[in-house]
Structures are given as structure tokens and as C-alpha cells.
Backbone as ProteinMPNN parsed JSONL, in Angstrom:
{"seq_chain_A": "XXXXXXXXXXXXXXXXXXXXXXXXXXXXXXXXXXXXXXXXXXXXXXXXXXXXXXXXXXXXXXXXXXXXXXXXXXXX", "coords_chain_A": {"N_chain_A": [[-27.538, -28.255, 10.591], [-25.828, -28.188, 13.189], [-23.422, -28.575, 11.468], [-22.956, -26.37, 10.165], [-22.976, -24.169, 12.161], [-20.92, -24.842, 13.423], [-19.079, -24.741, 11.166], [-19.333, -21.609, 10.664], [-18.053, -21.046, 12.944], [-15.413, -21.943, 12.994], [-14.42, -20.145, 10.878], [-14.936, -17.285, 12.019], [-12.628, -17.669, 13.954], [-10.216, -17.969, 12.297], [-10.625, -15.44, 11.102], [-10.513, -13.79, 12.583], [-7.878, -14.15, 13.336], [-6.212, -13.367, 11.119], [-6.924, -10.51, 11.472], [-5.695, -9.656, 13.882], [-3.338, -10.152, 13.558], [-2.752, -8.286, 11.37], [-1.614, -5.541, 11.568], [0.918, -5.593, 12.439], [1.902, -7.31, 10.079], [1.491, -5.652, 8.482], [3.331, -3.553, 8.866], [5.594, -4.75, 8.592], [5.622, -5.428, 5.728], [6.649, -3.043, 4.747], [8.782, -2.682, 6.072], [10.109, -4.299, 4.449], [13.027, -4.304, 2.169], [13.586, -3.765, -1.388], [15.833, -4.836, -4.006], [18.281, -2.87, -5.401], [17.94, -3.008, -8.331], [15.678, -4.168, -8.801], [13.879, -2.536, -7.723], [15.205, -0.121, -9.078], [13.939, -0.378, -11.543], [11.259, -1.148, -11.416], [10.457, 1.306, -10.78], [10.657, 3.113, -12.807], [9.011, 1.537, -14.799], [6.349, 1.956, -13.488], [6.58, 4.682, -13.67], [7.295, 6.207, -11.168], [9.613, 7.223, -8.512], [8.951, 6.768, -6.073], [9.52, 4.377, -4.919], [10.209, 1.841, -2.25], [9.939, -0.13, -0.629], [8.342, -3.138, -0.341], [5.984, -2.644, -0.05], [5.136, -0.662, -1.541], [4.826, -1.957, -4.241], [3.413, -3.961, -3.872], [0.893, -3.177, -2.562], [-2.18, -1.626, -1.595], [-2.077, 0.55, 0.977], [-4.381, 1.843, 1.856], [-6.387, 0.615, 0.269], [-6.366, -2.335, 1.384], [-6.706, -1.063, 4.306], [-9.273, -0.571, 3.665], [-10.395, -3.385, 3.813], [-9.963, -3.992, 5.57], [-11.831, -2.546, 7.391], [-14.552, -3.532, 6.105], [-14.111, -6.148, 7.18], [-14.412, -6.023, 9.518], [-16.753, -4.78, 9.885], [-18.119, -6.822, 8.955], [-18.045, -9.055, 11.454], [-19.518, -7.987, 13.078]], "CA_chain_A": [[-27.382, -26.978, 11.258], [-24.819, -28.341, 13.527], [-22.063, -28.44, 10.742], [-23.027, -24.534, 9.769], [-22.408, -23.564, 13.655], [-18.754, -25.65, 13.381], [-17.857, -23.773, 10.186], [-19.381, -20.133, 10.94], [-16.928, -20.376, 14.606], [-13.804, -21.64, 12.42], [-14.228, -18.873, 9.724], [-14.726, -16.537, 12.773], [-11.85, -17.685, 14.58], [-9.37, -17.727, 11.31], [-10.864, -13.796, 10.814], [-10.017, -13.007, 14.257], [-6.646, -14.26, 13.485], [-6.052, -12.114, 10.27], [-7.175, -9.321, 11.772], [-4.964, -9.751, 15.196], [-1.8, -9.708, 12.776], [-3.004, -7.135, 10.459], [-0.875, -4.166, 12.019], [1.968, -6.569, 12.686], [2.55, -7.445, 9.158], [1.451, -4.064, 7.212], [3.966, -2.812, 9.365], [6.444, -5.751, 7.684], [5.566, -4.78, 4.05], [6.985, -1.24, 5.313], [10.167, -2.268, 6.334], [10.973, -5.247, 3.336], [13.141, -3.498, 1.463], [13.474, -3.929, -2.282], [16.906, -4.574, -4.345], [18.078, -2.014, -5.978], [17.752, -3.157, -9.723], [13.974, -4.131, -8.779], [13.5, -0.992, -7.602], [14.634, 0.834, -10.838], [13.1, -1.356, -12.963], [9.641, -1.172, -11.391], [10.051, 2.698, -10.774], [10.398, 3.07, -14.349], [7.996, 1.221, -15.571], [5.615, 2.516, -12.44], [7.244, 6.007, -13.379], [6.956, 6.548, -9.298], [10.604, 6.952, -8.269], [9.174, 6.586, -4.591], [9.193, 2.516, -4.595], [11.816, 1.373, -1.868], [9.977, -1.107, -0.119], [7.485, -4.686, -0.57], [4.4, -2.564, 0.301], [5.348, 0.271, -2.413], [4.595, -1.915, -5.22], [2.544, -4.823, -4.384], [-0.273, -3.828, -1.98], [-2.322, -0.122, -1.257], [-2.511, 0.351, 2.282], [-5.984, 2.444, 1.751], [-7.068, -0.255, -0.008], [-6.001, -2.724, 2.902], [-7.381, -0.507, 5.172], [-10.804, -0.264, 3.601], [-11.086, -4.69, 3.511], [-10.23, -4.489, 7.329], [-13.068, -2.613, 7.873], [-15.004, -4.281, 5.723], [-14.411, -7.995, 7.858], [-14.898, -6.133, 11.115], [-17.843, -4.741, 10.461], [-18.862, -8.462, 9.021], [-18.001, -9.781, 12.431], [-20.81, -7.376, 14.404]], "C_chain_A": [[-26.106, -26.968, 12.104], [-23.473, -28.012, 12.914], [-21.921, -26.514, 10.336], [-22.621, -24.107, 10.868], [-21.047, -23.729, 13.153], [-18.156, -24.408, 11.91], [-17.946, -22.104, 10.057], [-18.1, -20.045, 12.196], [-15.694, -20.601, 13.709], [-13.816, -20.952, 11.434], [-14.385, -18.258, 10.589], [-13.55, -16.591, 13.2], [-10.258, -17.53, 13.564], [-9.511, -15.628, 10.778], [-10.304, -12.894, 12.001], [-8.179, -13.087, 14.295], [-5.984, -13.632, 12.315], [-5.864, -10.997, 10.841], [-5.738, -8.83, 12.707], [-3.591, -9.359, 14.729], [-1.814, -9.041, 11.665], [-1.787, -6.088, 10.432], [0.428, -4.834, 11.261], [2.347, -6.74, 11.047], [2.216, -6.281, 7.935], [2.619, -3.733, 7.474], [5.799, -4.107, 8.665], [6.526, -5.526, 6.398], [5.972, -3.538, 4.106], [8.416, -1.299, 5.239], [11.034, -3.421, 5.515], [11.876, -4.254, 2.221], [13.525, -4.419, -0.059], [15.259, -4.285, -3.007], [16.89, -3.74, -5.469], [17.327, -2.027, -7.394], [16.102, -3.186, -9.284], [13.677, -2.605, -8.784], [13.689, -0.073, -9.108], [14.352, 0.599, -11.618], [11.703, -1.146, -12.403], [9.364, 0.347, -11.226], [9.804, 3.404, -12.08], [9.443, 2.747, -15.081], [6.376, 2.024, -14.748], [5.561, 3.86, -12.886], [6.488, 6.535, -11.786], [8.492, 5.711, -9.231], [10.897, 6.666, -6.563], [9.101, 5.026, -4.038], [10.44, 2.223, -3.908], [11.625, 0.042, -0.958], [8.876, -2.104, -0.514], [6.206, -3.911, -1.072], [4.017, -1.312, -0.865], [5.064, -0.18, -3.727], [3.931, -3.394, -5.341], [1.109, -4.338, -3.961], [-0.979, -2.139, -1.755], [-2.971, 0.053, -0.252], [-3.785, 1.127, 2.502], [-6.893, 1.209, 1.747], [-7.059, -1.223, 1.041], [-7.061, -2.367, 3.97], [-8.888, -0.643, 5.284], [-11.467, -1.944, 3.686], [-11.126, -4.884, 4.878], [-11.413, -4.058, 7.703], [-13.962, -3.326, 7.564], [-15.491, -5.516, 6.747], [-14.521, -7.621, 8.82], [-16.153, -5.855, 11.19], [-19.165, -6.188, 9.993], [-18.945, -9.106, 10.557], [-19.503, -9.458, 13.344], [-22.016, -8.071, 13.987]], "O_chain_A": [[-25.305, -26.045, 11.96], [-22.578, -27.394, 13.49], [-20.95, -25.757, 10.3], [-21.601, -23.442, 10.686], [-20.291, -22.919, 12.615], [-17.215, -23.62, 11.813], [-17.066, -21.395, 9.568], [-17.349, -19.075, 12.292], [-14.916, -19.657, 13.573], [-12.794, -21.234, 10.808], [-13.166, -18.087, 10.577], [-12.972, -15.529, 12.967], [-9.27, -17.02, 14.092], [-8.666, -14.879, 10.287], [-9.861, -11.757, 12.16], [-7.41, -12.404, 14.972], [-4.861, -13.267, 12.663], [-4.773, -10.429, 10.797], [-4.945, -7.945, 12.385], [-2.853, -8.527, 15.258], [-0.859, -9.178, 10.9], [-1.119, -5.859, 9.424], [0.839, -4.725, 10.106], [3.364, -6.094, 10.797], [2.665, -6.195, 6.792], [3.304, -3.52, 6.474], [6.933, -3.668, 8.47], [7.655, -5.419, 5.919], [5.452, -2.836, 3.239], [9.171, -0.5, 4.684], [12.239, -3.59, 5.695], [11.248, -3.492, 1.486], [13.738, -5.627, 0.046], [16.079, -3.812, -2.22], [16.003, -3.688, -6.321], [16.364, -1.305, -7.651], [15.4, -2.194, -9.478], [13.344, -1.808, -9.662], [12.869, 0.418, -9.883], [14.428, 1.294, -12.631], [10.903, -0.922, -13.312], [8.229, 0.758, -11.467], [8.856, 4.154, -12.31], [8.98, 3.485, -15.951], [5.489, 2.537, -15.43], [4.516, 4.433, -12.578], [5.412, 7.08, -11.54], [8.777, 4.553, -9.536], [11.93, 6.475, -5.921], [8.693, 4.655, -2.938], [11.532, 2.252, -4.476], [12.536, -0.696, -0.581], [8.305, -1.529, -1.441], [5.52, -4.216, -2.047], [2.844, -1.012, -1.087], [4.97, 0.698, -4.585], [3.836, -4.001, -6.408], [0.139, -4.757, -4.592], [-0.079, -1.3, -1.76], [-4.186, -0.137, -0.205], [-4.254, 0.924, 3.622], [-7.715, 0.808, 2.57], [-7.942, -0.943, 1.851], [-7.974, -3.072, 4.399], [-9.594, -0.768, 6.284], [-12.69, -2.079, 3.654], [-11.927, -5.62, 5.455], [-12.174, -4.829, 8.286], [-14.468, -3.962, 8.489], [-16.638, -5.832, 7.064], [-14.786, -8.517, 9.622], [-16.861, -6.302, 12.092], [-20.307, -6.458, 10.365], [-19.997, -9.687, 10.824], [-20.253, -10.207, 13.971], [-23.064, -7.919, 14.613]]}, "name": "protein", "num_of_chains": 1, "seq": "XXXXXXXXXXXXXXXXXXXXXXXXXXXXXXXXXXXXXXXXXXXXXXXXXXXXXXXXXXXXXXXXXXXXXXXXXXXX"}
């Protein structure tokens, strides 16, 4: 039982630290920007000529959005 305590607090405390830099690096996939050729090579194939930065064509900040809630409301 002991070892289950120890590894429920460090999977809490690693979730707490996700979370904490959540903003912080969405807000990084925002402002990576892309080089050009990538860019018109994945807009093309994407056909979406709005791809200019990291977060535009790896990650969908909805989606994102909806796993944060997700692990907070795991935490309660």
C-alpha cells in the first residue's frame, strides 16, 4: 500500500507540473513559426493556406483544451 501512496503523489506531482506549463507552452506552439517551404508544402497537401505556425499543423488546441480538463477533473 505504501508503494501505491509513493507513486499516486509522484504521478500527482508530475500532473501538477504539466498542467502549471500548459498555458506557457500552448502559447509557444503559437509563436514557432514555420519555414516557408514547410509551410507550402503542408498547406497544400492540408489544402488550409492558414498554416504559419508549430501549433497550425501538429496539435488542435480544442482538442488540448478538452485533455486539460480531462486531468483536472482527474485530480478532484
Amino acid at each position: 500500500m505504501n508503494t501505491f501512496l509513493k507513486q499516486s503523489e509522484i504521478t500527482k506531482t508530475n500532473n501538477d507540473l504539466i498542467l502549471q506549463n500548459y498555458m506557457e507552452n500552448v502559447d509557444k506552439l503559437k509563436k514557432i513559426e514555420l519555414p516557408g517551404s514547410f509551410i507550402k508544402y503542408t498547406a497544400k497537401k492540408k489544402k488550409n493556406n492558414n498554416i504559419k505556425y508549430l501549433i497550425d499543423i501538429y496539435y488542435n488546441e480544442i482538442d488540448m483544451n478538452i485533455w486539460r480538463v480531462n486531468c483536472l477533473e482527474k485530480e478532484k
